[in-house]
N, C-alpha and C positions, 0 to 999 in steps of 0.2 A: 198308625195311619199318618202320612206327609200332607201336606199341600203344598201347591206352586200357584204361586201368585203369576201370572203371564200380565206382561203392561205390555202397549202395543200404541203407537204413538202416530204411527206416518198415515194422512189423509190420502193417501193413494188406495184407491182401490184395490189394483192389483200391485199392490208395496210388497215386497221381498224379505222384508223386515219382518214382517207382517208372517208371512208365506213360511219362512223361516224358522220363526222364534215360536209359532204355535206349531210348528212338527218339532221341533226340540221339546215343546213343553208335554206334548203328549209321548214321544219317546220316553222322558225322564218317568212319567206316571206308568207306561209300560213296564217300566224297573223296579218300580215299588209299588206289586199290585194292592189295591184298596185304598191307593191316594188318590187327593183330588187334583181339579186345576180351576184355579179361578180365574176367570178372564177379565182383565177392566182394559175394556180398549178408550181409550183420553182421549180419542175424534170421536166419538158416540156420546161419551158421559165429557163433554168437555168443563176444567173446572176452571173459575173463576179466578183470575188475576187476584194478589193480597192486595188488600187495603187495609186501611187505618183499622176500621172497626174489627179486622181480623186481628191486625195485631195485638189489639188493645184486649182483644177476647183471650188468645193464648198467653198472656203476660199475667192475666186473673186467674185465681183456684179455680178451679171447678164449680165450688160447692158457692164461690162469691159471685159469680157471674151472672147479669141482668139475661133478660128472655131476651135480646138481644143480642147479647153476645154469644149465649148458646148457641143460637141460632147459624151467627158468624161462623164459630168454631164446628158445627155439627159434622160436616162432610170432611177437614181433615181429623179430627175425633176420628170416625170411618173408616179412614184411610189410613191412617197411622195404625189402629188398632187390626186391619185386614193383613198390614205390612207386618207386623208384629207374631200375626197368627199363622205365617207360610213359614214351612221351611227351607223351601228354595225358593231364589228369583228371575222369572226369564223376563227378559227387557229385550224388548225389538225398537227400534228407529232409525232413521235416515239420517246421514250425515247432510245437516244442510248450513249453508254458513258457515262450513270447519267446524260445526260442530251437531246440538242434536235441536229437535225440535219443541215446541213454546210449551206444548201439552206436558210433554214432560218435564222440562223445569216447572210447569208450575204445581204438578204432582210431586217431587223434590223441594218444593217449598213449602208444601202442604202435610209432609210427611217428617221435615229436618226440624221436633221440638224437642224443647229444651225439657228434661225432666222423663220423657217419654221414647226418643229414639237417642237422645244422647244429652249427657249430663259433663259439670265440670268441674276438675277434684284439684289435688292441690299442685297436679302435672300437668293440667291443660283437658283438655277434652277426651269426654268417656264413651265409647260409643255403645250404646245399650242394645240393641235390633242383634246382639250375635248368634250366633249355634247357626248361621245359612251361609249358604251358597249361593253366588249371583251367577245370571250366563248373562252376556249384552252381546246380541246382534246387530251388527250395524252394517247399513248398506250405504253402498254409495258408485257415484258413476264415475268416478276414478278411483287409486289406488291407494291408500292411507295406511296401509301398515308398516308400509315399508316403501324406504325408496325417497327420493330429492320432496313430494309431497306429505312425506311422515311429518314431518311440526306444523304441519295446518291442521291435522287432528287432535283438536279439541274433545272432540266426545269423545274419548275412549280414556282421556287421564282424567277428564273433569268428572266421570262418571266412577272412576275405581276410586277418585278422591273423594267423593260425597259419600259413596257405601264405603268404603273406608270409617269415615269420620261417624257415622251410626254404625260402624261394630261390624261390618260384614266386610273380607278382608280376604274370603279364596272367590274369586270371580276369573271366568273362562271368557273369552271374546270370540267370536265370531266371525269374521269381514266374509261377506261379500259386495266385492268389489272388483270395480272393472269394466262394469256394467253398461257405460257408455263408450266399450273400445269395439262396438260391433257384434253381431249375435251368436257368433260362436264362441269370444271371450266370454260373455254374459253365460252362455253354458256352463261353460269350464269354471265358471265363478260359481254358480250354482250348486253344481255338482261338487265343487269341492268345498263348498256351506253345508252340504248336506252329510259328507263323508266326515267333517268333520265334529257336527252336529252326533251321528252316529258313533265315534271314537268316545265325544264326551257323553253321552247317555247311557254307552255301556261303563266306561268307566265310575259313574254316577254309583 
């Protein structure tokens, strides 16, 4: 039995990312019946910016650390260890600011430790999180994969650089985009998230 971890980031109600990335992740569990899907949507469970006493918690053993720093550390504990237990990953969000949204970096911050999703040997950085597959959905109301606004895309390198560096390394993308050149582009943008969505699931 699989599991798929679904992250889902953009505070939009009706977000596309959103829309998107959970018909993929229920597709993929169609593929491999008796899997699950875990959903952690990051605007619901929103997680706490790092601080000091975070840091100071995951820099301590386990077995040293004050009922405070437990404390500190507990929810990425959780979340490292939920990341660790999926074998696939769907990730949904909005390109906003050329790149992606706060929830999820700060889930990316919570999840990027040392000893636990990646360790460092005598070549530089080990990424431990491997044996998955990532999918990243990303929306946006112009066109970012291609074309004179491709290097304002940020989320799509910064995203296969970080699963990259924890060990996860075939990841599929996404785009729908377009989405503010009017509502029949928005369509076509749609529809072709979704055909392609459909390619990779059976492929899966």
């Amino acid at each position: 039995m699989s599991s798929i971890l679904l992250l889902t980031s953009s505070p939009r109600s009706d977000s596309l990312s959103t829309k998107i990335a959970t018909e993929l992740a229920e597709k993929l569990k169609a593929q491999s019946p008796g899997s699950t899907v875990v959903h952690r949507d990051l605007t619901t469970t929103a997680l706490p910016h790092i601080d000091e006493r975070f840091t100071m918690a995951i820099r301590t053993p386990a077995d040293a650390r004050t009922a405070e720093q437990n404390e500190a550390a507990k929810t990425s504990d959780a979340l490292t260890q939920e990341l660790l237990a999926a074998d696939t990953l769907v990730i949904g969000t909005g390109l906003i600011n050329f790149s992606i949204y706060s929830s999820l970096k700060s889930w990316i911050d919570n999840i990027a430790r040392a000893g636990m999703t990646f360790s460092y040997g005598e070549k530089g950085p080990v990424g431990l999180a491997t044996g998955k597959k990532a999918y990243i959905v990303l929306a946006s109301g112009g066109v970012y994969s291609n074309g004179p606004a491709a290097p304002l895309n940020h989320a799509t390198p910064y995203l296969k650089s970080v699963l990259a560096f924890i060990g996860i390394t075939e990841v599929e993308t996404i785009f729908v985009e377009g989405l503010a050149f009017g509502p029949e582009a928005a369509e076509n943008a749609i529809a072709a998230a979704r055909t392609r969505a459909d390619e990779l699931a059976t492929a899966a």
